[in-house]
C-alpha positions as CSV (number, residue, x, y, z in Angstrom):
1,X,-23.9,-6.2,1.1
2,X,-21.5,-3.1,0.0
3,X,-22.5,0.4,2.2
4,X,-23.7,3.3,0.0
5,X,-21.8,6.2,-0.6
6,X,-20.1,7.1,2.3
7,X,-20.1,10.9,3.0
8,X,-19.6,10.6,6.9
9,X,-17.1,12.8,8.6
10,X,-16.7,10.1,11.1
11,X,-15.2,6.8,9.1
12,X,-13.8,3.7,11.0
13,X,-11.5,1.5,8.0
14,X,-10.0,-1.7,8.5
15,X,-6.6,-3.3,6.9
16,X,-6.3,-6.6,5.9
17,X,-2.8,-7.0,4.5
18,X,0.7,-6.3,5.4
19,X,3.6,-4.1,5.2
20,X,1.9,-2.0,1.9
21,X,-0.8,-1.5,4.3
22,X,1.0,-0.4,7.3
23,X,3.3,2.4,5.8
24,X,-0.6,4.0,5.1
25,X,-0.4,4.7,9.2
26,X,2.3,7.1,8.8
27,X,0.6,9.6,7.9
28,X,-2.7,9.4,7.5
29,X,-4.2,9.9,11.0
30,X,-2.1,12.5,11.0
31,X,-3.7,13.9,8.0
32,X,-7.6,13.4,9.1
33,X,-6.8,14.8,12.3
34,X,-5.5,18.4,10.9
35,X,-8.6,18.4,8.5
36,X,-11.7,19.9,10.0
37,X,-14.5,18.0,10.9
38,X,-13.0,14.5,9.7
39,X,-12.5,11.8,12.1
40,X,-10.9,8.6,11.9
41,X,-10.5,5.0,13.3
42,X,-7.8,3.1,11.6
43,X,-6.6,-0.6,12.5
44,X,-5.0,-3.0,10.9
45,X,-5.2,-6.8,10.3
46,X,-1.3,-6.8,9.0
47,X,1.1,-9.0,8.9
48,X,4.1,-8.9,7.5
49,X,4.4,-10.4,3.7
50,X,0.9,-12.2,4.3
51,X,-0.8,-13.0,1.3
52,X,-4.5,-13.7,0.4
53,X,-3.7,-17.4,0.5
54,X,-2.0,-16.9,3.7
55,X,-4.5,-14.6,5.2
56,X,-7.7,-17.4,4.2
57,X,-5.5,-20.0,6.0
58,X,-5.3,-18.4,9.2
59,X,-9.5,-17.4,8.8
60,X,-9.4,-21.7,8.1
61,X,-7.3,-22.3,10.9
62,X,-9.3,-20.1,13.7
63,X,-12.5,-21.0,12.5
64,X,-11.3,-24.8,13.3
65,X,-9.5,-23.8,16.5
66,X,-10.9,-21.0,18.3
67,X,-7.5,-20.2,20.2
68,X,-5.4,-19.4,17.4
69,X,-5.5,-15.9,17.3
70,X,-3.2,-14.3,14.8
71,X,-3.6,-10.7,14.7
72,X,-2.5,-9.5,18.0
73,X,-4.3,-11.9,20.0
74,X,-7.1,-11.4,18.0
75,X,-9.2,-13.5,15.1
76,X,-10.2,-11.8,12.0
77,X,-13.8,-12.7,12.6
78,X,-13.3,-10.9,16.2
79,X,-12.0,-8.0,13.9
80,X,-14.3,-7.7,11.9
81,X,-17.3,-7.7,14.4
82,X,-16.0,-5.5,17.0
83,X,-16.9,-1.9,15.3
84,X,-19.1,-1.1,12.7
85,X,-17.0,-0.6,10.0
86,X,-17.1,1.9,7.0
87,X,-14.3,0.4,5.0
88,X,-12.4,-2.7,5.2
89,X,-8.8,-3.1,2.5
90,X,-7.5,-6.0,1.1
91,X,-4.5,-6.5,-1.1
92,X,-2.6,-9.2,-2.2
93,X,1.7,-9.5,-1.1
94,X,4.1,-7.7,-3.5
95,X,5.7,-10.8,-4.2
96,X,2.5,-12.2,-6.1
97,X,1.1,-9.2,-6.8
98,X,2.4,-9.7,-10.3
99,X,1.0,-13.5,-10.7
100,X,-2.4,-13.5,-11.7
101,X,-2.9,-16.9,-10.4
102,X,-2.0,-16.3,-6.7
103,X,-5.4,-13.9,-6.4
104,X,-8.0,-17.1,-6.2
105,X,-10.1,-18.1,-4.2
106,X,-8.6,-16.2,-1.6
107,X,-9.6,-13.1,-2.3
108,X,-13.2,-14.3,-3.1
109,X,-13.2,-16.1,0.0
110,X,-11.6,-13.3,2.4
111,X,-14.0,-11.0,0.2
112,X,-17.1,-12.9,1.6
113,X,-15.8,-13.8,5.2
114,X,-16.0,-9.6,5.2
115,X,-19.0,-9.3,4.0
116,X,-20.9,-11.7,6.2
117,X,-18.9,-10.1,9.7
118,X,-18.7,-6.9,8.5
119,X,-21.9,-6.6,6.5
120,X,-22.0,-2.5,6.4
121,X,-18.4,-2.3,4.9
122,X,-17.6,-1.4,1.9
123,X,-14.5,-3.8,0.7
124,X,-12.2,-2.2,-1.6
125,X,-8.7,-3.4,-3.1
126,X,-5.5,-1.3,-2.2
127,X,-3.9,-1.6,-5.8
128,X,0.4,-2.4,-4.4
129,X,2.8,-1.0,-6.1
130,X,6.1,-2.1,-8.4
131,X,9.7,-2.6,-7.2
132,X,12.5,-0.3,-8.0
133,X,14.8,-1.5,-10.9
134,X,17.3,-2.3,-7.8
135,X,15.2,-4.8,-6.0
136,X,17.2,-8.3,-6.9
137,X,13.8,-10.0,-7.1
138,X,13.0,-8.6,-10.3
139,X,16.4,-10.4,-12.3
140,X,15.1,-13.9,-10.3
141,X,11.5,-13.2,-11.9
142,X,13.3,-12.3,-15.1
143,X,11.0,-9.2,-15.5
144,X,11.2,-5.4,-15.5
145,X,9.7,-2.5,-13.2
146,X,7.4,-2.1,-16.1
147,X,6.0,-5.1,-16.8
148,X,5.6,-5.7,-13.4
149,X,3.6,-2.4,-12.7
150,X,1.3,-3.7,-15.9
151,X,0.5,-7.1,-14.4
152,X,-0.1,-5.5,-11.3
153,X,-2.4,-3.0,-12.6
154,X,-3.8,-5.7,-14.9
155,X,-4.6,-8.2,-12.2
156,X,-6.1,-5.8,-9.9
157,X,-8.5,-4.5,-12.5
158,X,-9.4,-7.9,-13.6
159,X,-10.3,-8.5,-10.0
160,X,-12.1,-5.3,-9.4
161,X,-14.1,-5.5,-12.5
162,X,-15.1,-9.3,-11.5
163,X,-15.7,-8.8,-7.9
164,X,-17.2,-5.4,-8.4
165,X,-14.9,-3.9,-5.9
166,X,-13.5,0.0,-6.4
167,X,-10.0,0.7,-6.2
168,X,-7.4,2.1,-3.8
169,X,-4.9,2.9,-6.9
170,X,-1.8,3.4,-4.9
171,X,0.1,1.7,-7.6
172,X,-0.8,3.9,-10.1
173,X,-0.2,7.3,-8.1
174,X,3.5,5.9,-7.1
175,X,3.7,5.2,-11.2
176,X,2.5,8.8,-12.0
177,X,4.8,10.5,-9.4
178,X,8.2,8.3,-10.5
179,X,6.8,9.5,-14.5
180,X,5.8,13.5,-13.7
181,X,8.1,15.0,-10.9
182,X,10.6,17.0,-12.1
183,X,13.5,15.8,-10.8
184,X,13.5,11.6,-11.3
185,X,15.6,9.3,-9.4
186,X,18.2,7.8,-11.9
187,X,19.2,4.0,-12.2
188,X,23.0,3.4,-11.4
189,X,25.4,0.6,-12.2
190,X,24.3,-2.3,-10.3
191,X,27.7,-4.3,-10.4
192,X,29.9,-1.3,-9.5
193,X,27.6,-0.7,-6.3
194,X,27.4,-4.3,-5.4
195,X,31.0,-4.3,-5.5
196,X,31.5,-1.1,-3.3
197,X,33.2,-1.2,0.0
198,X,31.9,0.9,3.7
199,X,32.1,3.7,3.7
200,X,32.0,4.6,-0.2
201,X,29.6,6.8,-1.4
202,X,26.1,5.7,-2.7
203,X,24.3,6.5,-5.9
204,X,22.1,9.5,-5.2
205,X,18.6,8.3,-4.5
206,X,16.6,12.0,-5.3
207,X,13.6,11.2,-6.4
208,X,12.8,7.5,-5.1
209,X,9.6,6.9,-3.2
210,X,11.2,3.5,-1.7
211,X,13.4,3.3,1.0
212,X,16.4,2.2,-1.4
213,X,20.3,1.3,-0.2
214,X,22.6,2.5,2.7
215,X,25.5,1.6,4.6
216,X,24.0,-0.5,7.8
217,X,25.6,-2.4,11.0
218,X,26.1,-6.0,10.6
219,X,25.6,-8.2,13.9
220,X,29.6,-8.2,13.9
221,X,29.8,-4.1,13.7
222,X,30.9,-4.0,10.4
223,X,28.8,-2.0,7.6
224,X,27.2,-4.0,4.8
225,X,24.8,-2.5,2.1
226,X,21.8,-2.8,2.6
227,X,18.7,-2.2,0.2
228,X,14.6,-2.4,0.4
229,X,13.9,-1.2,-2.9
230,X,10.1,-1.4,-2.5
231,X,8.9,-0.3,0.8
232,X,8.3,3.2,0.5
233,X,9.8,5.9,1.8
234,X,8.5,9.0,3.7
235,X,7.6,10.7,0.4
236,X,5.9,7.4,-1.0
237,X,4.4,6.9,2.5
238,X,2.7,11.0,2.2
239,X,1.8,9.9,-1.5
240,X,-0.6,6.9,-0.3
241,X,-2.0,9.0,2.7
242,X,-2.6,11.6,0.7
243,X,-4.4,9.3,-1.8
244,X,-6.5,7.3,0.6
245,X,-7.5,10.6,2.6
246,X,-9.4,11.7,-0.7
247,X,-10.7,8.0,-1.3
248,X,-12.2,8.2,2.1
249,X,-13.0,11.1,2.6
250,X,-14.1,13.0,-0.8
251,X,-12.2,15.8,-0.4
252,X,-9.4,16.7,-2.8
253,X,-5.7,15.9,-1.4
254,X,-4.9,18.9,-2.7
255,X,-6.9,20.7,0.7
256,X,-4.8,19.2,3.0
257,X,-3.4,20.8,5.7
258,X,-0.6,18.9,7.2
259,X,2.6,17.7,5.8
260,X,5.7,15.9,7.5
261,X,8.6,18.4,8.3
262,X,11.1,15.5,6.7
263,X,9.3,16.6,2.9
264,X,9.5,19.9,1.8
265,X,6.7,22.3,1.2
266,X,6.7,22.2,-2.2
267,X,7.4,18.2,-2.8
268,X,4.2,18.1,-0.6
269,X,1.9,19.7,-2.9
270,X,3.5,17.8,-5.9
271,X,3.0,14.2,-4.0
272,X,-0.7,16.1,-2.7
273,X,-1.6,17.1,-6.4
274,X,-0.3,13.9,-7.5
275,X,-2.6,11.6,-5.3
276,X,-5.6,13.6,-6.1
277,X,-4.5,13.7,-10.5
278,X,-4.2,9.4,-10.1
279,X,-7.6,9.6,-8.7
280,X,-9.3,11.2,-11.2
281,X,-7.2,9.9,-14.2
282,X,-7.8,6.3,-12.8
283,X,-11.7,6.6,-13.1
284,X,-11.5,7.7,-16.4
285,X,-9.4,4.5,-17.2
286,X,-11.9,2.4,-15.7
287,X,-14.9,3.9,-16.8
């Protein structure tokens, strides 16, 4: 059973996923709470790089054994049935996000595990995200930020569309913000960086919405490079809590009020007007 529209000011949402789901936390009670008259309870049922398949083996697992207890001491099933809930997420891991065959049954199975503990809940897909070009994953997998951003967005709406689920499309806002701001991060020599030695200086990374490379402490003090090029950043983290506050709550990003002190005023309203433009250009791709 999927809730009707949902116009509350008061909304109680659920996560079930994993690192994509908790950078949404940043921000976005932070977000609500400046906005008059909304209200929000967020929690989470993350874990860190869990899957669909890994996420339906630990519902398996705690059916059978009623001790094991995986999200913070707690079942899903306990989750699920302890508030009333609005809206509950689900997602698959970045790493299969890309492989249409790593959605099912999983997400069919997770998808009505919700629905019979959580039967007032709309369930809706947070559509991930690609890797930056950086991210050494994508020369294993042999493909490109851009044909991984199509197979995301193709798998998710082949899901969506079968499962007649609505979209969280936090893929496609990252997409249209790395695409339309004015100043876009630039891909540098991968060799010569790989190569570089502490404390050399560091491609400029203006305009990423990951996290990208730095000089960091080893466990013997010295400073390797380190790189995450695909959890975002503070300005991808804004970006998705600016999205999912109009998802939720029907009002236009571009109304909110707050914005973090580390992004400036006017990279705000582009990563605001950005989140609400996905939205509405998203609906008229899937019409």
């Amino acid at each position: 059973m999927v809730s009707a529209y949902i116009s509350a000011a008061e909304l109680k949402v659920l996560t079930i996923g994993n690192s994509f789901a908790d950078s949404v936390f940043v921000y976005l009670p932070q977000i609500a709470a400046a906005m008059p008259d909304c209200k929000l309870v967020l929690e989470r049922a993350n874990l860190p790089g869990c899957s669909l398949k890994r996420h339906w083996e630990l519902v398996e697992k705690s059916t059978a054994d009623e001790t094991v207890k995986p999200y913070n001491g707690k079942s899903l099933k306990e989750i699920l049935q302890s508030e009333k809930w609005d809206y509950v997420t689900l997602q698959q891991a970045s790493p299969y996000s890309w492989r249409e065959e790593s959605y099912q049954p999983y997400l069919s199975n997770l998808l009505e595990f919700v629905h019979t503990n959580a039967p007032t809940a709309e369930v809706v897909l947070q559509q991930t995200w690609c890797y930056r070009f950086d991210d050494p994953r994508l020369a294993e997998w042999q493909i490109t930020p851009v044909q991984m951003y199509q197979n995301i967005l193709a798998c998710y709406n082949k899901f969506a569309a079968e499962l007649k689920l609505r979209q969280i499309p936090t893929g496609y806002a990252v997409n249209m913000a790395r695409e339309t701001q004015d100043v876009k991060f630039k891909e540098y020599d991968l060799a010569a960086v790989n190569s570089l030695q502490y404390p050399a200086e560091l491609p400029d990374q203006t305009g990423s919405l990951v996290n990208g490379i730095w000089w960091g402490k080893g466990d013997d003090g010295s400073f390797l490079l380190r790189r995450d090029a695909y959890h975002l950043n503070k300005r991808g983290q804004y970006l998705q809590a600016c999205l999912w506050f109009e998802f939720l709550f029907k009002t236009p990003a571009t109304k909110i009020e707050f914005a973090p002190p580390e992004i400036t005023p006017e990279d705000a309203g582009f990563l605001r007007e950005t989140a609400h433009q996905s939205l509405l250009d998203f609906k008229q791709v899937n019409q």
